[in-house]
Every structure is written in C-alpha cells, then in structure tokens.
N, C-alpha and C positions, 0 to 999 in steps of 0.2 A: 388567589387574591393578591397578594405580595406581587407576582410578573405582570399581571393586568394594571396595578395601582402603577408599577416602572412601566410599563408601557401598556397603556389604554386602549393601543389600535391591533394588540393580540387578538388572534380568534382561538379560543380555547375548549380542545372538546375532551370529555372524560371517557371513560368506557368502566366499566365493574360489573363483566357475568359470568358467566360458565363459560367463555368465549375464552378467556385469558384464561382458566385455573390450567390445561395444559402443562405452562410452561412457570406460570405465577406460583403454583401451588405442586409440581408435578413431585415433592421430596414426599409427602402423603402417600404417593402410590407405587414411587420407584423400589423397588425389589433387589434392585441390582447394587443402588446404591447404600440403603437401608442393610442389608447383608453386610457390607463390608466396613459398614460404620459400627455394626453390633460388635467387633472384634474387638473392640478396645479394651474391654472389660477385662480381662486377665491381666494384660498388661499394664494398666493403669494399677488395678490392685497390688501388686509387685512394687509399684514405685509410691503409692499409699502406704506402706508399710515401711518404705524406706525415708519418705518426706515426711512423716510423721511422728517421729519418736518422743517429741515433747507434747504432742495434744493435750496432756493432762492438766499442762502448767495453767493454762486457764482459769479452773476450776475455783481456786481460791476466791475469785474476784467474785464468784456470783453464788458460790453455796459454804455453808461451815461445817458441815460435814463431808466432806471431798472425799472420803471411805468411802460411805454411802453411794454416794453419787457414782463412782467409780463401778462400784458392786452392781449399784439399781437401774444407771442410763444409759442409755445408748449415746456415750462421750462424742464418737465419730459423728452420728449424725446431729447431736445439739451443736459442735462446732460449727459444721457444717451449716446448719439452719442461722447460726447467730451473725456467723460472717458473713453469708450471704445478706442478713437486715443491716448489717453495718454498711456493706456495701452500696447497696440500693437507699439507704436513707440520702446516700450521696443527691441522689435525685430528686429530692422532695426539700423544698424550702423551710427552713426552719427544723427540720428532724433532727434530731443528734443523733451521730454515728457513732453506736458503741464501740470506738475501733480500741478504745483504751483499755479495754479487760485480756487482749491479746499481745503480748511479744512482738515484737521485731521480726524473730524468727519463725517465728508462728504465722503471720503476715505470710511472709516471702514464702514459706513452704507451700501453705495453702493456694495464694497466687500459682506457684510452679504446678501445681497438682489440678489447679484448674484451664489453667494454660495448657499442659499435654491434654487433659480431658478435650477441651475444644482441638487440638492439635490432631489427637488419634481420629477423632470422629469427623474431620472435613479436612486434613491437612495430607499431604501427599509423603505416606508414611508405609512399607510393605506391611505393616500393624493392619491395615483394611485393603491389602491390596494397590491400595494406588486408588481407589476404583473411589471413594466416600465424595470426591467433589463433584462427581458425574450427577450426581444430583442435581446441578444448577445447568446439564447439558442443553434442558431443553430453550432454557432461557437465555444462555448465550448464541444458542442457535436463532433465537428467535430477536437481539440486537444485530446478528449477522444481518438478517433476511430484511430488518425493519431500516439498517444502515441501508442496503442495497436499493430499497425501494425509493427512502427518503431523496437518497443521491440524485436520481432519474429527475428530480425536480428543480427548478432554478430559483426554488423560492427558500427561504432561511426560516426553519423551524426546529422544534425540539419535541424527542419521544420522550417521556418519564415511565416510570414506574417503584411502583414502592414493594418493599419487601422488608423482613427485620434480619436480622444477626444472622440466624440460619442460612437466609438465602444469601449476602451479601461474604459471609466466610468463604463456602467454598465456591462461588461466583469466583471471587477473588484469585482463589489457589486454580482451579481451572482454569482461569484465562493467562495464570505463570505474571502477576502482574509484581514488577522489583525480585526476590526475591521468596516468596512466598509460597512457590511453588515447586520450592528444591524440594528434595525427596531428604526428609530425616530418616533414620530407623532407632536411634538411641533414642530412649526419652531423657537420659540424664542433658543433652545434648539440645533439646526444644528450645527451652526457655533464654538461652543464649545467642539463639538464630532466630525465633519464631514469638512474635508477642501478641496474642490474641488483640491485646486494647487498641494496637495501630491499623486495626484492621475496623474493626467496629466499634470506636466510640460513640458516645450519643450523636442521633441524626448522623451516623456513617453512609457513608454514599462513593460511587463509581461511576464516573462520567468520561465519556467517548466524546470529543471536540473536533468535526470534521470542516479541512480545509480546502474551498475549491477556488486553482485560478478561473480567473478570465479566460486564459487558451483550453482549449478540451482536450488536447496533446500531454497537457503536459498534468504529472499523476496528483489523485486528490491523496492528502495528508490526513494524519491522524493524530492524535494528542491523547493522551490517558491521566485522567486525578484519580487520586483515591483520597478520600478527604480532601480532596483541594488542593494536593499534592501531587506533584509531578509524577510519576511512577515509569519505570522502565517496562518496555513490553520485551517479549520472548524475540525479537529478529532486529536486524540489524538498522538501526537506525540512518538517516540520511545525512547525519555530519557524525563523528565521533563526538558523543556527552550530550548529542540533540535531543530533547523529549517527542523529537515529530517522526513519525516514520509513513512510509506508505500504506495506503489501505488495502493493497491489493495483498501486498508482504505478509501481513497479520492475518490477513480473512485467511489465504492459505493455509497459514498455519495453525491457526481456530479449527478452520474444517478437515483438517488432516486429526487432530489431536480428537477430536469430536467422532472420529468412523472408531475409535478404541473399545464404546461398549454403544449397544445399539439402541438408535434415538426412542 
C-alpha cells in the first residue's frame, strides 16, 4: 500500500503457496542445517554458568522469602521468562519494562548469554560446524537465480520477500555480509565482534540494489543494506572503501560458497 500510495503507476503482484515454502520455509526441513545448529547446547551451558554468578541478586525485588524461592523455583528459568517480558514490553505501547528489578550486570550477562545463543545457533562458529547458516542456502540461491532473471529485463522493478529473525540471521552470516560471517570459536570472544541486535532489529531487512548502464558492455553493479546500511560484501570492491561491486564478482562467489553442503 505505502509503494503504490509513492507511486500509483506500480503493477504489483503477490504470490503466498507451497510454491515458495522451498526456500521461504526450507529451515523446518533442513537436517543438515538443524544438526549443526542443535550443537550449541553444551557450550552455551558452560558459558551459563560462568555469565551467570549473580542471577540470584534479583530475587529481593519480587519475593520476601528469597530462601524459599531459591529452594522452591526454577531461578534460571524465572529470569529467563522475566527478561525476556521486559524485553518485549519494549514493543508494546505504553507497557512498562520491568527492567528495574535487574542489575546492570545482570542486564549485560544475560544480553552476552543470549547474543552467543543466537551466535552458536546461525553464526559461523566450528560450535555447529560452520554448517548452521546453510539453512537460508536455498534462499540465497533463490535472490541469485530471481537477480539473474530480473536482469534479462529492461524494465526497473523490485522482488520482496518477508521472513523473521531466524531467516534474516543466518541469511546474513551466509552471504559474509561486513563482518558477520568471520568464523568465532571462543564464546567469551562473540559479544565483542558479533551483536545479534545489528543484525535484526525491529522490521530488520536485506536488500540487494542493482545497477545497469546504458552500454551492455560495460558490468551491472551491486549495492548491499542491511538495515539501510551500507554493508561490505565478501570480494573486492570497484574503488577501495566503494560499497558497489560487480555482480558477476559476488554471484561467483555465492555459488562457489553455496556447492559446500548440498542444495
């Protein structure tokens, strides 16, 4: 509604069937990727136990018996469940975010401890192999093929597609876009290279901006946002500090990084 209201003379067509779950949906069915994502879990636990030494300190703020509670609750996951509502109230108008019954440090740990959790599970870490962002394979394969085709045309249009968080992380890390697809192994070591929320804030998004001259000679360019921001691709750019590179440069190296686990 918003493109059609800026320009009225769009022809605009939708698609939603089993047509698209392939590559829309394909993290439900992938095995290969799913496997390597499941590996986090030890590791994470190990750095749970070391980010979390004060969790108790809470406790005051919402019970008078803090023995009790200690004894009775499952502490780990009522933090867990409350920081998460404080969180998310962010998103709702007028809610108050209980952020105020937690610490400073308590905050920051819990952030660190959810930051590697998205880390190990899509982030390019020998924690899963390497292997956890191949999840979003079939869907980068499928902006390759949908760039390729749109090209062929002389007319100026745009493909969308929606996805949430899950698909757009390791989207991200798969296609090596700034940074984001170095290979960590430490997790004390994530949180200092690697920040989930620059990745997927609200309404987070990935867009490909392709550029063609007038001569047919000479190559069509590429542009990369993430949020709206410039982002570095994995090859060599066409000026030193450009954000435009060739699209022939990238697809290459898409489809070479793409034969690693099979479509």
């Amino acid at each position: 509604i918003t493109l059609t209201a800026a320009n009225p003379s769009l022809k605009v067509k939708s698609d939603a069937s089993h047509a698209d779950m392939p590559y829309m949906n394909f993290a439900d069915t992938d095995t290969v990727a799913h496997q390597a994502a499941r590996k986090w879990g030890n590791a994470l636990g190990e750095l749970y136990k070391t980010k979390h030494k004060y969790i108790n300190d809470f406790l005051p703020a919402i019970v008078t018996d803090t023995v009790w509670a200690k004894d009775s609750l499952d502490v780990h996951s009522l933090f867990g469940h409350l920081f998460n509502i404080a969180a998310n109230a962010q998103s709702h108008k007028n809610m108050p975010a209980p952020f105020d019954i937690f610490s400073e440090r308590q905050l920051k740990e819990r952030w660190e401890y959810n930051n590697a959790a998205w880390f190990t599970s899509y982030g390019n870490t020998s924690i899963n192999d390497g292997l956890a962002c191949y999840s979003q394979r079939r869907l980068l394969t499928n902006f390759i093929n949908g760039a390729d085709s749109t090209l062929t045309s002389p007319n100026t249009s745009a493909n969308l597609r929606f996805g949430h968080e899950v698909c757009v992380m390791p989207l991200v890390v798969l296609m090596e876009l700034d940074n984001y697809g170095v290979e960590i192994n430490s997790l004390d070591e994530v949180a200092d290279q690697w920040k989930n929320y620059e990745i997927f804030p609200m309404a987070s998004n990935v867009q490909l901006i392709f550029y063609r001259s007038d001569k047919p000679s000479d190559p069509i360019l590429v542009k990369c946002l993430l949020n709206e921001r410039e982002v570095a691709l994995p090859v060599t750019p066409i000026a030193e500090g450009s954000p435009y590179y060739r699209w022939d440069d990238i697809r290459s190296h898409w489809l070479k990084r793409l034969e690693k686990v099979p479509y």
